[in-house]
Structure formats: structure tokens, C-alpha cells
C-alpha positions as CSV (number, residue, x, y, z in Angstrom):
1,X,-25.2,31.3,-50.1
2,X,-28.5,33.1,-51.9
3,X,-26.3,35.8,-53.2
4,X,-23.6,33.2,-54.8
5,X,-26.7,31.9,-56.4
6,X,-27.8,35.4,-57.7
7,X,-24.6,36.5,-58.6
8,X,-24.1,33.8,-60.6
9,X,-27.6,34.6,-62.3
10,X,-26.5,37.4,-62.9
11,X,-23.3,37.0,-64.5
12,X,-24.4,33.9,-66.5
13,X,-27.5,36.1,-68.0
14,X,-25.2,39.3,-68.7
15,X,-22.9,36.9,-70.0
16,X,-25.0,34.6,-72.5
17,X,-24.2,36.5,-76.0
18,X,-20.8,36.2,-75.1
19,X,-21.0,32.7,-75.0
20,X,-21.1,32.2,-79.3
21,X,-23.4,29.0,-80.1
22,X,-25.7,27.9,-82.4
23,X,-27.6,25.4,-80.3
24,X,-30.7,26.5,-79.2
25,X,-30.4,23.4,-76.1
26,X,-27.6,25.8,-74.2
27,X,-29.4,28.5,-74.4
28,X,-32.4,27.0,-73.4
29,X,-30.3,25.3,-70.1
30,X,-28.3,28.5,-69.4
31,X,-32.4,30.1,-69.4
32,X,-33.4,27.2,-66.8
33,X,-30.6,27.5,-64.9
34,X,-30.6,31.3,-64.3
35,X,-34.2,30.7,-63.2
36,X,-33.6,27.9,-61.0
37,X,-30.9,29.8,-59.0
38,X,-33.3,32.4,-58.9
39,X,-36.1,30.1,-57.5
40,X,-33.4,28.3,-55.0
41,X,-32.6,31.7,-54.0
42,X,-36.0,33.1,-53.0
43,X,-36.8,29.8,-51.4
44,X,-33.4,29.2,-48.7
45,X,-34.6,30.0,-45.8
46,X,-34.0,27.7,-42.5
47,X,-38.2,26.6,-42.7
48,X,-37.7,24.6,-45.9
49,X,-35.0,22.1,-45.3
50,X,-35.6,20.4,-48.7
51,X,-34.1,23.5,-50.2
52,X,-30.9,22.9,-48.7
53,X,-30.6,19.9,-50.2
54,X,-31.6,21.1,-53.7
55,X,-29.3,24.0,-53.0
56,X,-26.2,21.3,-52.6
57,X,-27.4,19.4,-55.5
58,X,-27.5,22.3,-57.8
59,X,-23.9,23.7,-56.6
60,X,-22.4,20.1,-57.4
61,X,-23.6,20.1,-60.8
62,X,-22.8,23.7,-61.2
63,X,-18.7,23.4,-60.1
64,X,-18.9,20.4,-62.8
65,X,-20.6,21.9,-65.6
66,X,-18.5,25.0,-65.5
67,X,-15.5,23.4,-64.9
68,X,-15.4,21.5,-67.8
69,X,-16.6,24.1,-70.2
70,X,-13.9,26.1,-68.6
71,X,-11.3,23.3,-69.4
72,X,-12.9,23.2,-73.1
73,X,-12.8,26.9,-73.5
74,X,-9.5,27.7,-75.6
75,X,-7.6,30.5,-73.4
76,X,-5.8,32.0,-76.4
77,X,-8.8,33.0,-78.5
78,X,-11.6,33.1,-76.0
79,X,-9.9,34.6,-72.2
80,X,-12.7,36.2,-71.6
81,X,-15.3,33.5,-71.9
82,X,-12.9,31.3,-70.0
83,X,-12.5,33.7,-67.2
84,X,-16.3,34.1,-66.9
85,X,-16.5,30.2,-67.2
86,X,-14.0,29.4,-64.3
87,X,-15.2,32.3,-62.1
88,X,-18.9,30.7,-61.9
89,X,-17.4,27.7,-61.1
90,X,-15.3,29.1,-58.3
91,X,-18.3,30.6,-57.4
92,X,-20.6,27.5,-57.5
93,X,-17.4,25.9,-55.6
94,X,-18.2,28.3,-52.6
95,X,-21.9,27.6,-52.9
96,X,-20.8,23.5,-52.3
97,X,-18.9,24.3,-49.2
98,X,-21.4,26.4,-47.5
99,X,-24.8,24.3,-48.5
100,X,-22.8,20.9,-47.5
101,X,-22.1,22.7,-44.3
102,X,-25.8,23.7,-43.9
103,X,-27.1,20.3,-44.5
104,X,-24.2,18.6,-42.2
105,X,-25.8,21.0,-39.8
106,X,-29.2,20.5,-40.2
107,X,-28.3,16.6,-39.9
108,X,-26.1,17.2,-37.0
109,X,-29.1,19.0,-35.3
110,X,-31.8,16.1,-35.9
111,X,-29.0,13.6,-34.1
112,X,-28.6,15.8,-31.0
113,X,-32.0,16.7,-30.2
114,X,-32.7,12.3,-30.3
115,X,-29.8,12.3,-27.9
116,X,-29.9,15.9,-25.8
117,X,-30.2,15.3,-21.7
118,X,-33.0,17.4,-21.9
119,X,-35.6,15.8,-19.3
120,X,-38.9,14.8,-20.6
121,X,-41.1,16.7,-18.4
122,X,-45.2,17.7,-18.8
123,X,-44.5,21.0,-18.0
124,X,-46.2,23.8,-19.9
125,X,-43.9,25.7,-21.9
126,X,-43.7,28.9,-20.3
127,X,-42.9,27.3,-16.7
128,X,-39.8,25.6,-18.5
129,X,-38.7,29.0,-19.9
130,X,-38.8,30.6,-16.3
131,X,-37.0,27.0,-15.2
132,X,-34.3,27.6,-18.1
133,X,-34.1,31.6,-17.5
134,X,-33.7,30.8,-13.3
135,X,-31.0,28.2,-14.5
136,X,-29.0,30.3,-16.9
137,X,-29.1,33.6,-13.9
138,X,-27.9,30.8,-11.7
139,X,-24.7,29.5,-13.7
140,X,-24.3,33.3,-14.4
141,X,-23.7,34.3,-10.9
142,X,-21.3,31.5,-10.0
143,X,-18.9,32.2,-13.0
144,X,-15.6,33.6,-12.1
């Protein structure tokens, strides 16, 4: 997922004179959002769950930011613009599908450790580890 993000840093900042305006605004957003990526990049790790959820944010306004400028680009006279314009949001697309995966997991995670069959013991945690090695060498040996 962080190099979706960078890539499409990079593309969008190589890309930027290509993209003909006289707003200052676009600029000024295509800026921010280079740097955001960046950020959001440099950030994902599995420590910061917040991120995830930033990360799926920004990949849902991504897909529908660049899909509609790709729809508004005229193919005839601009094909290259409207190829870099639906490419990013292909790429943002992928982005969506593995962050919306990540946060389903890290959801999905919360829900089975509340409802796990792991005993509540007051055991010190390297005597479970010994417990938990002794019981995985056990199920090892009766396999087939």
C-alpha cells in the first residue's frame, strides 16, 4: 500500500506542468496532496492503527477526485493527461482495496481476541510460552 501512495506522489508531482491551469487552488491541493501521501506513507506501519484509517480515507477521495477529472479530461486533445488521470485513480482504486482490507483486519482482530478460548490464567508470561511451545510439539507429533 506505501508504494501505491508514493508512486502516485510521484507521478502526480512529475506530472503537475502537464496538467495546464491557471488556478493557483490546484496546484496548491495537487502540493498538499503529494505531501500527504508522503506523510501517510512514512507513517503505515501496523503500531499506528489511526493511519489505516486515514490511509482508506485518503484512497476514497483519491479514486473520486481522479476519476472525475479523468471523465472531464477531453481524450481527443488531452490523451496524455487523461491517461495519467485514470492511471492514479486505478492506482488510488488498489490503495482502497488493500487499506479497507487492513482496517477490516485490524477490526476483525479486536472482535476475536474479546471472544478467543484463550484461558484467563495468572501465569507469568514466559511459563505460558513454554505451556504454548509443549502444546504446539504435542499436536506436532500426533499429526499424520
Amino acid at each position: 500500500m506505501r508504494w501505491l501512495f508514493l508512486t502516485n506522489s510521484v507521478v502526480l508531482l512529475i506530472a503537475f506542468p502537464l496538467f495546464k491551469t491557471a488556478a493557483v487552488i490546484p496546484v496548491i491541493f495537487g502540493t498538499v496532496l503529494v505531501i500527504t501521501l508522503m506523510v501517510l506513507a512514512g507513517l503505515t506501519t501496523s503500531k499506528y492503527k489511526w493511519v489505516h484509517i486515514a490511509n482508506m480515507v485518503v484512497a476514497l477521495m483519491g479514486v473520486a477526485i481522479f476519476e472525475v477529472l479523468a471523465f472531464a479530461t477531453d481524450l481527443t486533445t488531452d490523451p496524455l493527461v487523461f491517461l495519467i488521470r485514470q492511471g492514479v485513480a486505478l492506482s488510488f482504486l488498489l490503495a482502497l482495496y488493500f487499506t479497507t482490507r487492513t482496517v477490516l483486519g485490524i477490526f476483525s482482530k479486536k472482535q476475536q481476541v474479546f471472544h478467543s478460548d484463550i484461558s484467563e490464567s495468572t501465569t507469568e508470561p514466559e511459563e505460558s510460552n513454554e505451556a504454548l511451545l509443549q502444546e504446539i510439539k504435542e499436536r506436532n507429533e500426533h499429526r499424520p
